[in-house]
C-alpha positions as CSV (number, residue, x, y, z in Angstrom):
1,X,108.7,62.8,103.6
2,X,107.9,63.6,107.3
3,X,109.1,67.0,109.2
4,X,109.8,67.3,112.6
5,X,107.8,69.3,114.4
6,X,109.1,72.5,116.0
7,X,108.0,74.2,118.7
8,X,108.8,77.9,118.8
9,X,109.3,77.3,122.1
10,X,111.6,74.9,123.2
11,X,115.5,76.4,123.3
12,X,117.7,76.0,120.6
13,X,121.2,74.8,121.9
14,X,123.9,77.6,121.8
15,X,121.3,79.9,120.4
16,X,119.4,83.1,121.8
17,X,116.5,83.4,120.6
18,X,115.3,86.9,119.6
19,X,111.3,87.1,121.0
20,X,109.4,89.8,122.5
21,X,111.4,89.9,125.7
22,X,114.5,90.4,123.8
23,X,113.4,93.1,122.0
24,X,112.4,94.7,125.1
25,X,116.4,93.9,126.9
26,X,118.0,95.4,123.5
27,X,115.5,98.0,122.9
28,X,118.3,101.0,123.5
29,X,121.1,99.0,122.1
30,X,119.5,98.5,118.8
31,X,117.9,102.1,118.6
32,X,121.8,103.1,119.2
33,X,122.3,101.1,116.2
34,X,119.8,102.0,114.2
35,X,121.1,105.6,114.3
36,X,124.6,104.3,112.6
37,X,122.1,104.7,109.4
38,X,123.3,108.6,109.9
39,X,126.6,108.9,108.7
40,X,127.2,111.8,111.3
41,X,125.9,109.2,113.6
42,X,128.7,106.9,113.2
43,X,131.6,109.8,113.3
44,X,129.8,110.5,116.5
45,X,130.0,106.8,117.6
46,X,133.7,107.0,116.7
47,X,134.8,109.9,118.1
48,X,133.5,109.4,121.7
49,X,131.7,106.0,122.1
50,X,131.1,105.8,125.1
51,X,128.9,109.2,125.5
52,X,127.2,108.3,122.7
53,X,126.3,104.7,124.8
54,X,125.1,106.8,127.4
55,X,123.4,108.9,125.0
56,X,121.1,105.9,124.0
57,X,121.0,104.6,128.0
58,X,122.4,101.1,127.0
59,X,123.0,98.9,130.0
60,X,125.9,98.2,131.4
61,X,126.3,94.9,130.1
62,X,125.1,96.1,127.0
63,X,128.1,98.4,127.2
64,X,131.1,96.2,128.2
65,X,129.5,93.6,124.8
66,X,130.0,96.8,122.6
67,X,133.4,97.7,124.3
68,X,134.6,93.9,124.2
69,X,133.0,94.2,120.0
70,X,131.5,91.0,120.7
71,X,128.4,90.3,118.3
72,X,127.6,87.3,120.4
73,X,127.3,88.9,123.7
74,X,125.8,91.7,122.1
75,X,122.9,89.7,121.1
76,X,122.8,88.3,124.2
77,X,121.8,91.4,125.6
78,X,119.0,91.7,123.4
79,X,120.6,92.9,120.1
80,X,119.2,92.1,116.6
81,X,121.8,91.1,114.4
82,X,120.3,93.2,111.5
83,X,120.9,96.3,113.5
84,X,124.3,95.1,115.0
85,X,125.3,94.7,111.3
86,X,125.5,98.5,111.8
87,X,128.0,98.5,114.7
88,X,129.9,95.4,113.0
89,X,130.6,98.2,109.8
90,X,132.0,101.1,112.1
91,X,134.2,98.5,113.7
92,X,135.4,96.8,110.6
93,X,134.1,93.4,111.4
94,X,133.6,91.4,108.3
95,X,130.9,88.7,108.2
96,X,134.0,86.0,108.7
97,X,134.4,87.9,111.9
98,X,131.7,87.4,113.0
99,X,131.0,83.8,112.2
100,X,134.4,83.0,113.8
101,X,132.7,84.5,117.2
102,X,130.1,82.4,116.8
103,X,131.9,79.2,116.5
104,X,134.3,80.4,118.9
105,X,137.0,80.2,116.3
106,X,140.4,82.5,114.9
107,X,138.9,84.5,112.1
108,X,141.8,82.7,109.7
109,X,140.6,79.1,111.1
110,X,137.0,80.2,110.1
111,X,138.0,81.6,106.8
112,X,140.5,78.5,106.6
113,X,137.0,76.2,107.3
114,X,135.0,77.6,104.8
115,X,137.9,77.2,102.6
116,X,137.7,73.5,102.8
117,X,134.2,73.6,102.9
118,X,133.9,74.6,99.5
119,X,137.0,71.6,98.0
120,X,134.4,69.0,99.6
């Protein structure tokens, strides 16, 4: 059997890739994040989210991707999808969510998908 080669790289189509300069971009949101492992964090969060954004000096475009709840455009400001779990819980999101943003789908057509996935 023979295995393409990959290079680390080369851009992967409709995909950000997470690399050193990303981390760098999302360092703030993700340390924002991060803190949502406090419970009095995430009232926090909740109660005034926008002072706690500037608490953690995210960006502004970091800020309108939180605001819009958007996972995708979160992590394309840098965001790490293990921290943004974090955020993803306080609003709710489920992991169907969050798939149908990614496929640019209706959460029910991406349940609905995976639904017929599985009769296959």
């Amino acid at each position: 059997m023979e295995f393409a080669h990959f290079d680390h790289h080369s851009p992967i189509p409709g995909t950000t890739l997470f690399d050193g300069a990303m981390a760098m971009k999302g360092y703030a949101l993700n340390k924002m994040c991060y803190s949502f492992n406090a419970a009095e964090n995430r009232e926090a969060f909740k109660a005034d989210p926008e002072a706690y954004m500037e608490r953690y000096q995210l960006t502004e475009a970091q800020k309108e991707a939180v605001r819009h709840r958007n996972v995708l455009e979160m992590i394309a400001e840098g965001g790490n999808i293990y921290y943004l779990a974090k955020l993803a819980g306080i609003y709710h999101l489920s992991v169907q969510d969050v798939g149908a943003q990614q496929t640019g789908m209706t959460t029910e057509a991406f349940k609905q998908k995976l639904l017929d996935a599985g009769r296959a």
